[in-house]
N, C-alpha and C positions, 0 to 999 in steps of 0.2 A: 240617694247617696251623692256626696258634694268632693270635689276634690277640695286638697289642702291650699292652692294657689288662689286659684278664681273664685272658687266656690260657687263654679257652675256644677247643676247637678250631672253626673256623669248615667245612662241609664244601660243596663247591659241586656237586650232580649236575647229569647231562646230562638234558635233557628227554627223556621217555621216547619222544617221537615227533618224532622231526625235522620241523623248521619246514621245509615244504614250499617256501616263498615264491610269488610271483604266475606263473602261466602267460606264454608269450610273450604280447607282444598282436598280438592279429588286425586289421591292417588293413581295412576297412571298404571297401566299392566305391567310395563317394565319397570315402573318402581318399585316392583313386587314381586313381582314375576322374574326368576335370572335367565330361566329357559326364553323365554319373550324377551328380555333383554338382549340375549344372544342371536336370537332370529331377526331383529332389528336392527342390531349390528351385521349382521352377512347382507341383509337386503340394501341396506347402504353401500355398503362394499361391493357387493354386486353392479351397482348403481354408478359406481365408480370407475369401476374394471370395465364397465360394458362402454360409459366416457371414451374411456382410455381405446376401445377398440375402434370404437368410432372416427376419430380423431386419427387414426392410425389409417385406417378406410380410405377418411378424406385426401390424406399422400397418395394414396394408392390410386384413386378415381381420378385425380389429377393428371398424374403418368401414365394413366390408362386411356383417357378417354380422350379424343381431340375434338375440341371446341368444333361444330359447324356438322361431326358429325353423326349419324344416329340423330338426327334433326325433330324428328315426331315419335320418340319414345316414347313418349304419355303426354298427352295432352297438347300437342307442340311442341312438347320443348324437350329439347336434345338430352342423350346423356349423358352427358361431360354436365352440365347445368343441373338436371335431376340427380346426380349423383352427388357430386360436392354440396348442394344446397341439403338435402335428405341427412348424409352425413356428419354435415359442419354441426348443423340445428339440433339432431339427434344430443353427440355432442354434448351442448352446451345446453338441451332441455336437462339430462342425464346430471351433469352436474348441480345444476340448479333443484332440481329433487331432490336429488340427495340431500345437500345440502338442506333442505326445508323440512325432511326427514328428521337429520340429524337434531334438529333443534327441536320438533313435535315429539320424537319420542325418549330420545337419551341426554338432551341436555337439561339443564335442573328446570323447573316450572314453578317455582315459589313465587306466589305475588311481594313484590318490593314495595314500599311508600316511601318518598324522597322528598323533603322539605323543599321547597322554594328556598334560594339562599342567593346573596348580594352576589351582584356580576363577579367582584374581585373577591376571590376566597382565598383565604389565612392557608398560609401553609399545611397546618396541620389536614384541614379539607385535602387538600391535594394529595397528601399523603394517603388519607384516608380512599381517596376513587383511585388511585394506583393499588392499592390494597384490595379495594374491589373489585378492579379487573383483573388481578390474580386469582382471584377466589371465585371469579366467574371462569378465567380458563381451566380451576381445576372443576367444577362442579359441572362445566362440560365435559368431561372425562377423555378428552383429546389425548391426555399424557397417559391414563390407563388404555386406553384402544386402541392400541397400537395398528390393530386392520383398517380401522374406520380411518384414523389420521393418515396412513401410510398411503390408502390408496385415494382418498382425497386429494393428496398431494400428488399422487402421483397422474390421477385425471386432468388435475388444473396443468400439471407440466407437460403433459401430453399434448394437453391444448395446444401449447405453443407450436407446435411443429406447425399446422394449418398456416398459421403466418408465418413462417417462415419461409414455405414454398409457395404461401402469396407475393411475396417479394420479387419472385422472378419474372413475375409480370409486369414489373416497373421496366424490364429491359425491355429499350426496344426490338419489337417483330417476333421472332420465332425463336432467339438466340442471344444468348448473353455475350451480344458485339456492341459493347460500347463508341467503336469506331462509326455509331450509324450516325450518333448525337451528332460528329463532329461535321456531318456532309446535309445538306439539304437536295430538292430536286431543281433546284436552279445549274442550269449549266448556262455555257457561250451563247448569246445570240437569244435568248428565249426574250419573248417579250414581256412586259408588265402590263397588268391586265386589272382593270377595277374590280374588288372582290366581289361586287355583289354579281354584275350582272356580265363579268369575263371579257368587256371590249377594250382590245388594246388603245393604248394611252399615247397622243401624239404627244411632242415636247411643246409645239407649238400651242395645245390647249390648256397647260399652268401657268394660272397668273403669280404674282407674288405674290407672297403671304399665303397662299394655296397650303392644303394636307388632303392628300389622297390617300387612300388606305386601299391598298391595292395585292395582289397574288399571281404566284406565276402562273403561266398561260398552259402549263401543263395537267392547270387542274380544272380549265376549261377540255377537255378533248373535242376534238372536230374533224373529221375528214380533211378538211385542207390544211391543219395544224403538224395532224399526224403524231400526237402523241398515246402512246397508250390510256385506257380507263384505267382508272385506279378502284378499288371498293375495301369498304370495313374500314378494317383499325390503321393498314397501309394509307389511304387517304386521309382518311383524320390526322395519323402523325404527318403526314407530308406538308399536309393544309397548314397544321401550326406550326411545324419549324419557316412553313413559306412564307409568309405572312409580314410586309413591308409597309412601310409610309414613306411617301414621296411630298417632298416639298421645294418648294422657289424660295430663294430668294435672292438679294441681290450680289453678285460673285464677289465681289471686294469683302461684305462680309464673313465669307466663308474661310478657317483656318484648318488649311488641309493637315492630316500627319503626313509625315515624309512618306512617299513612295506613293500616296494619293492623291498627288498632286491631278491627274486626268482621272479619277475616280467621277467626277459631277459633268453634267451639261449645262451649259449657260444659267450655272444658279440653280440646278435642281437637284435633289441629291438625297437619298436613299438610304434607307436600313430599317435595320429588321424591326418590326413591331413587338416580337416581346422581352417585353424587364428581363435584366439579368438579376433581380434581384429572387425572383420567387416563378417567375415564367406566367405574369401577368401581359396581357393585352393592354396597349397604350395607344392615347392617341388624341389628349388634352391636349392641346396647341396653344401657344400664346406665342402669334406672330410678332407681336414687337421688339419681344426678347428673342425667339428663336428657341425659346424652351419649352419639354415637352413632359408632362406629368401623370406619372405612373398613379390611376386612381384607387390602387390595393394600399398602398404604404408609402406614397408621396415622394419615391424617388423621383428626381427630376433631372433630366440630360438638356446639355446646350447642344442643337443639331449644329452650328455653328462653329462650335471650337470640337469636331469629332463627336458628339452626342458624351461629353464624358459628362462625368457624374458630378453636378454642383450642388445636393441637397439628398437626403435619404439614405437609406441601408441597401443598395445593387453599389456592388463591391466594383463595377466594369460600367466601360460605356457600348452601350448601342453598336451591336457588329455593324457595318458600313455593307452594302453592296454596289459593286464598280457597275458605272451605266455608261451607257452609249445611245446613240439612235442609228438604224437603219436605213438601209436606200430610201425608206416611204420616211423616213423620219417620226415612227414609232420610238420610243423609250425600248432599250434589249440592255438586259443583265451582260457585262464582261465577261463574268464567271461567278461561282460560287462565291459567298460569301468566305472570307479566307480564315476564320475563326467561330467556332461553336457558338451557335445561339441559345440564348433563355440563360435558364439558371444551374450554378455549377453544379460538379457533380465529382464524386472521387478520382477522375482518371482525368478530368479536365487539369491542365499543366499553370500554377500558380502564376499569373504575368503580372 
């Protein structure tokens, strides 16, 4: 056989394995059965409801249980931990059944064949798979089952509550007091301390161009410091709202804001280590400029003109902490920093 152009022969073989095509299809018990189709429907439902008790649970074991206590309930671990995690899991196994349920025995099972077709398809195409995914919601029988939909929806909504009283654990400590964000544990007189290894920092040992990364001394404790231990989630948040860089440079460089003009010592000068943009750790330096970059999302502060913001999405600059030296001529915090560090938050006052 030749085409009409070239009048090359064109040759057409048989595929070397005959196209099999699709087996019968096997009718299913509930596609037959209404009684089995009914019992398939309640055990879904079932499946759903029991979701929904679960999830209800989880509030409950929350309010009930205190973290730290009932410590070796099974296995090690407490029941405040064994309960919410049993619960949560249950949950969201329970939904995911169902739901897998739902599809193996009440939604339709016809094998489909679907041509391969050009990335860009004609309108009519479009029409046409809108039209199918009609006909697929109704051949799930979603709009007839009214038990099966109802309580699906109402398991997935239940869900939500879980997270919603995970949320209260973003406040800090024990208690929805916003007012903790805005205090750290830096007081009068405390000294700064290198974070790794807690030995206070004389002024006389930053050279310029220097960046110390440094923490307050109260998260060293010591018999002659005299401050309390701290442990858990308290330390951890103390340790990060603490959390400072100290740097030199030359004072003439330095452009105080008003009323900080005594905030520095001879060229050295403080503030908090994390972004206000997202409550990232920093601590890029590039002494030439005096700029310091935030390595999540590249905000950049000039420690020089106040740490304010010359490049990046951190809406604030760098809270400041006032310094001094003592009789030994240690680096000591004035006081608190006078404005909330990190990143904002709803009760923070727009400035």
């Amino acid at each position: 056989m030749t085409t009409h152009d070239s009048q090359v022969p064109v040759h057409h073989e048989a595929d070397p394995i005959a196209d099999p095509g699709l087996p019968p299809h096997t009718w299913r018990p509930t596609d037959v059965d209404p009684k089995a189709e009914k019992r398939a429907e309640r055990q879904i439902a079932a499946m759903f409801i029991a979701a929904m008790i679960s999830a209800v649970l989880f509030v409950v074991a929350y309010f009930s249980f205190e973290v730290g206590d009932n410590w070796d309930t099974f296995a090690g671990m407490g029941a405040s931990t064994v309960s919410l995690g049993v619960t949560l899991g249950l949950s969201l196994l329970l939904i995911g059944v169902g739901i897998i349920h739902l599809a193996r025995k009440l939604m339709a099972d016809a094998e489909m064949v679907e041509m391969r077709h050009p990335a860009a398809s004609p309108q009519e195409d479009r029409d046409a798979t809108i039209q199918a995914l009609n006909d697929g919601l109704d051949e799930a029988g979603i709009g007839r089952r009214p038990l099966v939909r109802n309580t699906m929806l109402g398991a997935v909504g239940v869900l939500g509550l879980p997270v919603v009283v995970l949320l209260r654990d973003l406040a800090p400590g024990d208690a929805l007091d916003t007012s903790k964000l805005a205090h750290t544990i830096w007081e009068p007189q405390m000294r700064l301390v290198r974070d790794v290894t807690g030995t206070p920092i004389l002024a006389s040992e930053i050279e310029v161009g220097d960046l110390v990364n440094a923490a307050p001394e109260a998260m060293f404790p010591t018999e002659e410091n005299g401050y309390p231990e701290l442990e858990g989630a308290e330390e951890q948040a103390e340790k990060a709202k603490g959390a400072i860089i100290i740097v030199r440079m030359d004072p003439d460089e330095i452009i105080p804001t008003k009323g900080r003009e005594k905030w520095t010592v001879d060229g050295i000068i403080c503030y908090s280590k994390i972004c206000t943009h997202v409550g990232c750790p920093i601590s890029l330096y590039e002494r030439t400029t005096h700029h310091v970059l935030c390595p999540c999302h590249q905000s950049t502060f000039d420690l020089a003109d106040s740490a304010k913001v010359i490049f990046g999405p951190a809406a604030r600059p760098l809270p400041q902490l006032p310094l001094a030296v003592d009789e030994e001529g240690y680096l000591v915090a004035q006081s608190d920093f006078d404005e909330p560090i990190g990143a904002s938050y709803w009760e923070r006052e727009k400035q």
